[in-house]
C-alpha positions as CSV (number, residue, x, y, z in Angstrom):
1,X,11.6,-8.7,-15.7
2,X,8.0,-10.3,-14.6
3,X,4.9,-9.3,-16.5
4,X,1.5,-9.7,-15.0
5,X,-0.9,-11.5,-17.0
6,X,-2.9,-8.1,-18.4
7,X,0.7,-7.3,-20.2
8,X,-0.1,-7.3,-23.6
9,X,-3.4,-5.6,-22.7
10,X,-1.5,-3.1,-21.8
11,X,0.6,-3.0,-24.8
12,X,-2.3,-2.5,-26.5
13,X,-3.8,0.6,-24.8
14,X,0.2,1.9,-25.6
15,X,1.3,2.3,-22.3
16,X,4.3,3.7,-20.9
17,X,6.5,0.8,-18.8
18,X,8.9,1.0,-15.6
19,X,10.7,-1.3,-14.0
20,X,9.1,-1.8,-10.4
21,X,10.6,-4.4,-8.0
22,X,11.7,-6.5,-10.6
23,X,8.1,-6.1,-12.6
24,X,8.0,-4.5,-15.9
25,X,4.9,-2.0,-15.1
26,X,2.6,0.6,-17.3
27,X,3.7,3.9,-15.0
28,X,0.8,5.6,-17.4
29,X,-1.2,5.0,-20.6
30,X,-2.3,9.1,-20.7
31,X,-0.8,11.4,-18.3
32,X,-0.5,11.1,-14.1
33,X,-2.1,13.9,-13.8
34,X,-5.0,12.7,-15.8
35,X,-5.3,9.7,-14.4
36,X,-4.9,10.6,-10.6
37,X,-7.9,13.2,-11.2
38,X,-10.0,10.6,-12.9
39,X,-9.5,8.2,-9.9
40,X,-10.4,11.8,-7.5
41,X,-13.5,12.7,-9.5
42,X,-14.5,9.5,-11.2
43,X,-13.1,5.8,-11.2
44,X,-9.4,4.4,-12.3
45,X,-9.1,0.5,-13.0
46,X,-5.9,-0.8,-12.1
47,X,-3.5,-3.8,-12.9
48,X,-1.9,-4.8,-9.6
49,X,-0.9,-8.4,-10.2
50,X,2.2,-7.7,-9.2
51,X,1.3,-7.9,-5.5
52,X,2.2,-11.4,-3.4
53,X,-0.2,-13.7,-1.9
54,X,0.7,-15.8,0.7
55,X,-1.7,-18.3,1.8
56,X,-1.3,-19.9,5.6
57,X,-3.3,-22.9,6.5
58,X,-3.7,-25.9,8.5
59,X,-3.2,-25.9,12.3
60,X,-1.0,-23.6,13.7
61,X,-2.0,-20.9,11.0
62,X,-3.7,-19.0,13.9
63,X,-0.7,-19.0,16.1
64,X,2.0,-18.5,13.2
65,X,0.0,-15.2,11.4
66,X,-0.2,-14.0,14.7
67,X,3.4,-14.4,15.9
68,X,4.6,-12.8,12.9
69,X,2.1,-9.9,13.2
70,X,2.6,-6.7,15.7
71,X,-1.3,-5.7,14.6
72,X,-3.5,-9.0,16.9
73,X,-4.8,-10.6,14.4
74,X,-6.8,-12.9,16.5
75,X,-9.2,-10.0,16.3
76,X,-10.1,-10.8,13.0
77,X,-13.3,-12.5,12.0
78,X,-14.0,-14.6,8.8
79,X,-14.2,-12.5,5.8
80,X,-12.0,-9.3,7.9
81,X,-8.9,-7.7,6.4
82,X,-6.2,-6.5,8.6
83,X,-3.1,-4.2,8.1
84,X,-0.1,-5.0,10.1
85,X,3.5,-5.3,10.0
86,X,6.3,-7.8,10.4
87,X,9.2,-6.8,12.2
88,X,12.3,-8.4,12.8
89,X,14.3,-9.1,16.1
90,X,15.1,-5.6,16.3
91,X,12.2,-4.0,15.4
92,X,13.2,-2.9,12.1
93,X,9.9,-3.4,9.5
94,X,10.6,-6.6,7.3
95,X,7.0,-5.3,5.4
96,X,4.0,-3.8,5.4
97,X,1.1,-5.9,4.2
98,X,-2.8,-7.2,4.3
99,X,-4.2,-10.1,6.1
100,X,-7.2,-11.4,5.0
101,X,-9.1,-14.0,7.1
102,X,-11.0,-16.8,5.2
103,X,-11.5,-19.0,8.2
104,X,-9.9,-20.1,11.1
105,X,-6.5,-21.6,10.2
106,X,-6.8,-20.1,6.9
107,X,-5.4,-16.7,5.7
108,X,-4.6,-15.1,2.7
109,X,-1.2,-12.2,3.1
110,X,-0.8,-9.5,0.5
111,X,2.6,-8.8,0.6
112,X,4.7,-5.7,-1.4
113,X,5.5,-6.7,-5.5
114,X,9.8,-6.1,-4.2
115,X,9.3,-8.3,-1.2
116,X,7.4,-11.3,-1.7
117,X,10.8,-13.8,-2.2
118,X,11.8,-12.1,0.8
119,X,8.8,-12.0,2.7
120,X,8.0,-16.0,1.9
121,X,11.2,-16.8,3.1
122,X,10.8,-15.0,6.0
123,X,7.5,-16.8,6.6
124,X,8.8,-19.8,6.3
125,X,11.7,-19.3,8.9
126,X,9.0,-18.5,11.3
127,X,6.8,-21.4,10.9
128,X,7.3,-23.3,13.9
129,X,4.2,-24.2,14.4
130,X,3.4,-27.0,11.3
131,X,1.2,-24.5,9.5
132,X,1.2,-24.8,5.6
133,X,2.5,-21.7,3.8
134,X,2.1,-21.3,0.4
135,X,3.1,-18.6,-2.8
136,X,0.3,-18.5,-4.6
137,X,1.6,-15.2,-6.5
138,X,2.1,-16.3,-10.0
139,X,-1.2,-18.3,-9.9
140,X,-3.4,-15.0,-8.4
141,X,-4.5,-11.3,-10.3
142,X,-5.1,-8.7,-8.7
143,X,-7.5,-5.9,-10.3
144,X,-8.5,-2.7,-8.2
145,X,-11.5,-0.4,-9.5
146,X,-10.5,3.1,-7.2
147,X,-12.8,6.3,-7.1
148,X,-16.5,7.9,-6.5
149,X,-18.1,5.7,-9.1
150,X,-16.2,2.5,-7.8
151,X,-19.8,0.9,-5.9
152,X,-21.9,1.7,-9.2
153,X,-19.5,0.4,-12.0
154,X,-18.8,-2.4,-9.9
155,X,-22.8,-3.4,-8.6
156,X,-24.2,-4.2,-11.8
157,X,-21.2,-7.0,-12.6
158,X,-21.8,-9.0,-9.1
159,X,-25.1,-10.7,-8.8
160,X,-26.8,-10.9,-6.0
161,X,-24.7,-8.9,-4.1
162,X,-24.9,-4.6,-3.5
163,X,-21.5,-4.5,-2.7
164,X,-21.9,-0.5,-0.9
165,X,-23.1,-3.3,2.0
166,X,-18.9,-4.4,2.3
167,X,-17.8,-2.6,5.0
168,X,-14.4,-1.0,4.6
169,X,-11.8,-3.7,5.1
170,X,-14.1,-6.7,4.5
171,X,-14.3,-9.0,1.5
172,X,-16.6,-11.5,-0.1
173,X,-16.0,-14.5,-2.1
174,X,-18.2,-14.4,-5.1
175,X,-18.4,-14.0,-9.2
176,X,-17.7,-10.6,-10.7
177,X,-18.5,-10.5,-14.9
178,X,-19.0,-14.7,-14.2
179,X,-15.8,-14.7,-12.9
180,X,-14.7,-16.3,-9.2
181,X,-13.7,-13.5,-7.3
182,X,-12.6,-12.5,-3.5
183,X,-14.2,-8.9,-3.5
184,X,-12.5,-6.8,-1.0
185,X,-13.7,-3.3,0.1
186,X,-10.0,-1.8,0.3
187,X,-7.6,0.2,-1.6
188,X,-4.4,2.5,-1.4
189,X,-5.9,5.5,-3.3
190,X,-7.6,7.2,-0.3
191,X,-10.9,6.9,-2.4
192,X,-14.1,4.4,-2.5
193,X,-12.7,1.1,-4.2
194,X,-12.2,-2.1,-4.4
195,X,-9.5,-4.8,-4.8
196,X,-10.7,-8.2,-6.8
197,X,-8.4,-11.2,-6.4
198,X,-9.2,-13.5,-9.2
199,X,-7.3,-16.4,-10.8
200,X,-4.3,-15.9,-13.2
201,X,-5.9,-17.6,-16.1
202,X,-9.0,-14.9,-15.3
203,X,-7.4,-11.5,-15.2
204,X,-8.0,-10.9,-19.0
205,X,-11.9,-11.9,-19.0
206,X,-12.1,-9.8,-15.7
207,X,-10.5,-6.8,-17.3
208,X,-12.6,-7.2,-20.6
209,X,-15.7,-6.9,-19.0
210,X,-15.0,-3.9,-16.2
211,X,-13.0,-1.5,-19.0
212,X,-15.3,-0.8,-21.2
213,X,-18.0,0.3,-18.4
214,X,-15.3,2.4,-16.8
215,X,-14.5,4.0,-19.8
216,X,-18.2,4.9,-20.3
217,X,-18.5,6.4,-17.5
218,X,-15.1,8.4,-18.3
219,X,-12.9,6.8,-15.8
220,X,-9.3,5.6,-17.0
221,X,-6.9,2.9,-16.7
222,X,-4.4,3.6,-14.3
223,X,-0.4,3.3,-14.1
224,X,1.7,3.4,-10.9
225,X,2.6,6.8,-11.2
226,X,-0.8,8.0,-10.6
227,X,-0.8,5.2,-7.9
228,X,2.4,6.8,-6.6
229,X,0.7,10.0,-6.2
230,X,-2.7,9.2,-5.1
231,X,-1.3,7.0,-2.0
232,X,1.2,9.8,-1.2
233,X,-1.9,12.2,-1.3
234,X,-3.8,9.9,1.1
235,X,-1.2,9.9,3.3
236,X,0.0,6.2,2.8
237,X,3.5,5.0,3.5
238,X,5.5,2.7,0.6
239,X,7.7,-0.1,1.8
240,X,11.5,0.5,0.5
241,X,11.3,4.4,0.5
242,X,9.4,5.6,3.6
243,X,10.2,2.4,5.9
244,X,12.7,-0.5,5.7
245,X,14.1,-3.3,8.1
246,X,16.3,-0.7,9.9
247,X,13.3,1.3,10.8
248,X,10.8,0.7,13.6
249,X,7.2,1.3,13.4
250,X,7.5,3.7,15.6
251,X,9.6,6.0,13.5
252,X,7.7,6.2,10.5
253,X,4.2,7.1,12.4
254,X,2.8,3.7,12.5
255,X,3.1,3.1,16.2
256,X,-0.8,2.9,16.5
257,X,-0.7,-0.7,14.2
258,X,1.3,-2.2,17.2
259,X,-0.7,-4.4,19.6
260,X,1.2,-4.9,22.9
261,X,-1.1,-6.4,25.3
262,X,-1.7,-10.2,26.2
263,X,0.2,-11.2,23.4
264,X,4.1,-12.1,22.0
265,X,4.7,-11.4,18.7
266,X,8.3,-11.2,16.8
267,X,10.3,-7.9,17.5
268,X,7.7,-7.3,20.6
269,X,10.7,-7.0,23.3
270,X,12.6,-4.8,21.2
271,X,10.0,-2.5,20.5
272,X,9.1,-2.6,24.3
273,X,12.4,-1.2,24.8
274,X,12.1,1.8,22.0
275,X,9.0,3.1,23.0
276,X,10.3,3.5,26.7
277,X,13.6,4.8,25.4
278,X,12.0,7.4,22.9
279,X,12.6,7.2,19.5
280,X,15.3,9.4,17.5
281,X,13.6,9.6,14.0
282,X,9.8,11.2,13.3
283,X,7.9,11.1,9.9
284,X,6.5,14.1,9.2
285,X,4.4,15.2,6.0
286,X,5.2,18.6,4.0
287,X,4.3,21.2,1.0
288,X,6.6,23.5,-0.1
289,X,6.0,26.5,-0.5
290,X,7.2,27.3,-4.1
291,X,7.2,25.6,-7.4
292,X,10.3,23.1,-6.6
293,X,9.4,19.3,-6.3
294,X,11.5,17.3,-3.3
295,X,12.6,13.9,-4.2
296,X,13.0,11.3,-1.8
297,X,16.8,11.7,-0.7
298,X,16.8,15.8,-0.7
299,X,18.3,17.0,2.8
300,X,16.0,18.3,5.2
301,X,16.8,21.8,6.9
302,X,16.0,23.9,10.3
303,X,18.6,27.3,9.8
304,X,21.8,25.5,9.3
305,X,21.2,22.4,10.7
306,X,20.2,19.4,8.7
307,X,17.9,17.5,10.7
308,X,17.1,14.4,8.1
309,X,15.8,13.5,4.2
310,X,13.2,13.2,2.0
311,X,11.9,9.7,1.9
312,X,8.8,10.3,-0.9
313,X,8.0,13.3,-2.3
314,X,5.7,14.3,-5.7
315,X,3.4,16.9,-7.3
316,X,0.2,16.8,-5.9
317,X,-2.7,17.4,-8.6
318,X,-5.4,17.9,-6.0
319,X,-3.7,20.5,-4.2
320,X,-1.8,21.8,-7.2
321,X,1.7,21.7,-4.7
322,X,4.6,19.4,-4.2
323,X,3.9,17.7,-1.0
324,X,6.3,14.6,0.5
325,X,7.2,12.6,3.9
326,X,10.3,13.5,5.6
327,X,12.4,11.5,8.3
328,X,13.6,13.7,10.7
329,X,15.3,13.7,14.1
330,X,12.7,13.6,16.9
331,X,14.1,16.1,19.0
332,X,13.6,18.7,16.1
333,X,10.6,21.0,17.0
334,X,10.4,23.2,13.3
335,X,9.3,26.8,14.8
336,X,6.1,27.3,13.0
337,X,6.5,24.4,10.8
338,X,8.7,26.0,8.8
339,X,11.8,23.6,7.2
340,X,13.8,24.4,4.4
341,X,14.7,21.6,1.2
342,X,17.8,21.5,-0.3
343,X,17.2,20.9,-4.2
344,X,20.1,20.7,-6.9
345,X,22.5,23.4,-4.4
346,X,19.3,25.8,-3.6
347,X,17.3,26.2,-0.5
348,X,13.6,26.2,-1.0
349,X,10.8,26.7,2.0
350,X,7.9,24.6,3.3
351,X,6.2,23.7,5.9
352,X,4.8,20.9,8.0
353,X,1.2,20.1,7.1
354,X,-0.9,17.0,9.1
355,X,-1.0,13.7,6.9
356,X,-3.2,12.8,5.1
357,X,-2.7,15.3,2.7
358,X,-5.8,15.5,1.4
């Protein structure tokens, strides 16, 4: 498996390690729950080197990021982040990811830790245009500080600079702890935060110098199961379990990141022809209503009928519930809300809540 460069850092703070898309991981140094309610109430530092940078240059970078994008990114500015998709022919989502705008012909692509060789190559098949396209993911760390006390841990390492001015999905290039760093006012926590792109060869010094200052101030490091929980909390879907290449936008509630007009974009025609058709799957979020915990893959329930599965699904430590998304057939209107899990042979209730969660 791949290790990040902060590895034996976190061998040394005895983490617990997962496999994740072909990354061995810490999944948690104390507990989840700990370190999801530090992250709520406090700050969490996180190790997501895993992530994939794509850099797209030269001319026809403008023309190829925005082929491959349903969001437009020709709205973008220098120094504005973007979420979008790529789809394929048939609208299914080849991934989820970031665009980041450093100038014109010149973007930086955070793709998903499973899907970069995918993603790259699916780049690259695109490129028609003579733009340059290069992995820069074994080169490039990626550190996120996540919570309430995010702007003040953060302020006193960046000179000249109160980063509380980012706006939310912007970035700055410039030196956090003396260290070169593209400073961008984003997350996947639902909370205040930050995510710091910094050399490789960096991560360590970068790390060093923001861990002691969180733990001061009683924040933690975090794992990806907290990361798991505090995404799924905020409402946030995860590429390979709550959408994949055989679903569209459209069916996992992300319809509103498509940009139709006055522009052609990869998958655009048969996406067209789905949103004038109707679609026959709907993500919905739930709670249950007893102690039981639904796992992505537990069959979904209205009376007798099952009417789709589980695609993530966790304990939630802010509302003290097990709470999930669910892919369902569209035509399916719960009365009240109410659906029923199946769970190792049993039936258990819950009900439909509005995402996000919390």
């Amino acid at each position: 498996m791949k290790r990040t460069p902060l590895y034996e850092v976190h061998r040394n703070l005895n983490a617990k390690f997962t496999e994740f898309g072909g990354w061995e991981m810490p999944i948690q140094y104390s507990s989840i729950v700990a370190e999801h309610l530090a992250v709520r109430s406090i700050v969490g530092l996180f190790d997501l080197s895993h992530m994939g940078e794509i850099e797209v240059s030269g001319q026809g970078a403008n023309e190829l990021v925005q082929k491959l994008s349903t969001n437009d990114v020709s709205r973008l500015s220098d120094g504005r982040v973007l979420y979008t998709l790529f789809c394929n022919e048939t609208g299914g989502i080849v991934d989820d990811l970031l665009v980041y705008r450093h100038a014109d012909h010149h973007y930086m692509l955070v793709v998903n830790a499973a899907t970069i060789e995918k993603d790259l190559a699916w780049v690259e098949s695109c490129n028609d245009t003579g733009a340059e396209v290069k992995d820069m993911s074994e080169e490039t760390a990626l550190i996120a500080l996540q919570g309430p006390k995010a702007i003040d841990i953060l302020n006193p390492f960046v000179p000249k600079r109160d980063v509380s001015e980012i706006p939310y999905f912007r970035f700055t290039v410039g030196e956090v702890a003396g260290v070169p760093t593209l400073i961008s006012r984003t997350g996947y926590t639902g909370e205040i935060g930050f995510e710091l792109y910094v050399s490789a060869a960096d991560a360590g010094r970068l790390w060093a110098a923001l861990y002691p200052t969180v733990i001061a101030a009683e924040g933690q490091p975090i794992g990806l199961g907290a990361r798991d929980t505090l995404r799924l909390e905020a409402g946030l879907r995860l590429y390979g379990t709550d959408m994949n290449d055989d679903m569209n936008p459209f069916e996992v509630g992300l319809g509103k990141f498509i940009r139709f007009k006055n522009r052609q974009f990869i998958g655009k025609s048969a996406l067209v022809a789905e949103k004038k058709k109707g679609i026959s799957k709907q993500m919905i979020g739930f709670q249950m209503l007893d102690r039981a915990v639904a796992r992505a893959g537990y069959a979904v329930y209205q009376g007798n009928q099952r009417i789709g599965s589980v695609t993530s699904g966790a304990p939630s430590p802010s509302l003290k519930c097990s709470i999930g998304f669910a892919s369902i057939k569209s035509q399916v209107k719960p009365e009240d809300g109410k659906i029923d899990i199946e769970i190792r042979g049993k039936m258990h209730p819950a009900k439909i809540v509005t995402v996000p969660f919390i």
